[in-house]
C-alpha positions as CSV (number, residue, x, y, z in Angstrom):
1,X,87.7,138.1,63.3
2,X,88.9,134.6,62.7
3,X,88.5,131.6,65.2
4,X,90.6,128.9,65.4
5,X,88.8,126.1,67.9
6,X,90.6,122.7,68.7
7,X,89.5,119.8,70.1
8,X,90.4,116.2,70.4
9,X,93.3,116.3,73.5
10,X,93.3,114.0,76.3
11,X,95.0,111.5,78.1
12,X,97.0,108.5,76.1
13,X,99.2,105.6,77.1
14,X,102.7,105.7,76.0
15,X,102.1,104.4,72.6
16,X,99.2,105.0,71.9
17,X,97.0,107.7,69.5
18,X,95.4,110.8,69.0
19,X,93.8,112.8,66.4
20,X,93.3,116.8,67.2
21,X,90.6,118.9,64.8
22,X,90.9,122.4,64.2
23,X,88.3,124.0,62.4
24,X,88.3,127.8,61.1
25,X,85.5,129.9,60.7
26,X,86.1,131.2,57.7
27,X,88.2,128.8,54.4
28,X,91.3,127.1,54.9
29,X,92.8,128.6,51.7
30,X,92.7,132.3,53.5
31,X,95.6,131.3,55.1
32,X,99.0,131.1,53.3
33,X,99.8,128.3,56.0
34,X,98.2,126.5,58.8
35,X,99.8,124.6,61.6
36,X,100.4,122.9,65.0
37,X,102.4,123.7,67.7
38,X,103.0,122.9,71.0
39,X,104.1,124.1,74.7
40,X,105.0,122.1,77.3
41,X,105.9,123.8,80.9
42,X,108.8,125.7,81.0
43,X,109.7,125.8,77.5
44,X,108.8,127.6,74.5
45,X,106.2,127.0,72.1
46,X,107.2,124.9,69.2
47,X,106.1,124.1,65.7
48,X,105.0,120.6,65.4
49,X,103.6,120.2,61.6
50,X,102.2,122.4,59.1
51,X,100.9,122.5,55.8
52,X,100.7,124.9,53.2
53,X,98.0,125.9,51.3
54,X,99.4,124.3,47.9
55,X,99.5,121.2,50.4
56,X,103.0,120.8,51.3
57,X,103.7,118.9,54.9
58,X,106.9,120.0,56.9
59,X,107.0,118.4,60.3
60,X,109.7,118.7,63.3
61,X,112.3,116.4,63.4
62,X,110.4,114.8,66.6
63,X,107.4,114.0,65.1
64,X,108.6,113.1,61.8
65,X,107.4,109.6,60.7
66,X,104.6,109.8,63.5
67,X,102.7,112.4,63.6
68,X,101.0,113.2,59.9
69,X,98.8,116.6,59.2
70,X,95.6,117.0,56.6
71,X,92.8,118.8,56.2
72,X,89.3,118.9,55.0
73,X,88.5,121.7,53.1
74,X,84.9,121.2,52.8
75,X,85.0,121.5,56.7
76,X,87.3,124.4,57.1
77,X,89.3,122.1,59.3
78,X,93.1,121.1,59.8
79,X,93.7,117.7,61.6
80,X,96.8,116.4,63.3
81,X,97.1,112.5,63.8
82,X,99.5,111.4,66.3
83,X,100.2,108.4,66.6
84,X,103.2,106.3,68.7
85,X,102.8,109.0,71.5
86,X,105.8,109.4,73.6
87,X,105.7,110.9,77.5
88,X,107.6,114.2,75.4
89,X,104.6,114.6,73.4
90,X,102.9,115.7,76.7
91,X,102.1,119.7,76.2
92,X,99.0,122.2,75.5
93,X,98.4,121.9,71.4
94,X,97.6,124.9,69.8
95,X,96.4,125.5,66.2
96,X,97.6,128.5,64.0
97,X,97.1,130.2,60.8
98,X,98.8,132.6,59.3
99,X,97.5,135.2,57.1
100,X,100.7,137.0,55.5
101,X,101.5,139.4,58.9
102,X,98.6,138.3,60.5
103,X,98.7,135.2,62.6
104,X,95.8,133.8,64.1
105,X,95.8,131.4,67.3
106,X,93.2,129.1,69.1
107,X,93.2,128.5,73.0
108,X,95.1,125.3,73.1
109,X,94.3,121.4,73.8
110,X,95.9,119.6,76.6
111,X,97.8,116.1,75.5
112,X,99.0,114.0,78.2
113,X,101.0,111.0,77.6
114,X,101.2,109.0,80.9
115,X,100.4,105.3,82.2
């Protein structure tokens, strides 16, 4: 059974940054891809960044330019820097990997952009 457990959410200023973790329990390089998405009330869950496991980026058009993905693959984790948060950032983060039909999903970190 893989785990996927985030960490890192919280409350930010307009403007300001964060830097969510995810860390598998088993490699990185399992996975064919590994991302970030994100669900805000009332709307669907949406993919936010992801990288491949050859180490390509792709990234929504909304977070393009300010939000930047990586990973550590010494620590079997997948990071997501955000930086110039805006109020429409605001949702519950969630990491995922996929595993050719298998995908795999942790239990979510609250962001909150507010002054």
């Amino acid at each position: 059974q893989v785990q996927l457990v985030e960490s890192g959410g919280g409350l930010v200023q307009p403007g300001g940054s964060l830097r969510l973790s995810c860390a598998a329990s088993r490699s990185i390089f399992s996975f064919n891809v590994m991302g970030w998405y994100r669900q805000a009330p009332g709307k669907p869950r949406e993919s936010v960044a992801r990288i491949t496991s050859g180490g390509t980026a792709l990234y929504s058009d909304s977070v393009k330019g300010r939000f930047t993905i990586s990973r550590v693959s010494a620590e079997n984790t997948v990071f997501l820097q955000m930086n110039s948060l805006e109020p429409e950032d605001t949702a519950v983060y969630y990491c995922n990997a996929n595993a050719g039909y298998t995908n795999y999903w942790g239990q979510g970190t609250q962001v909150t952009v507010s002054s």
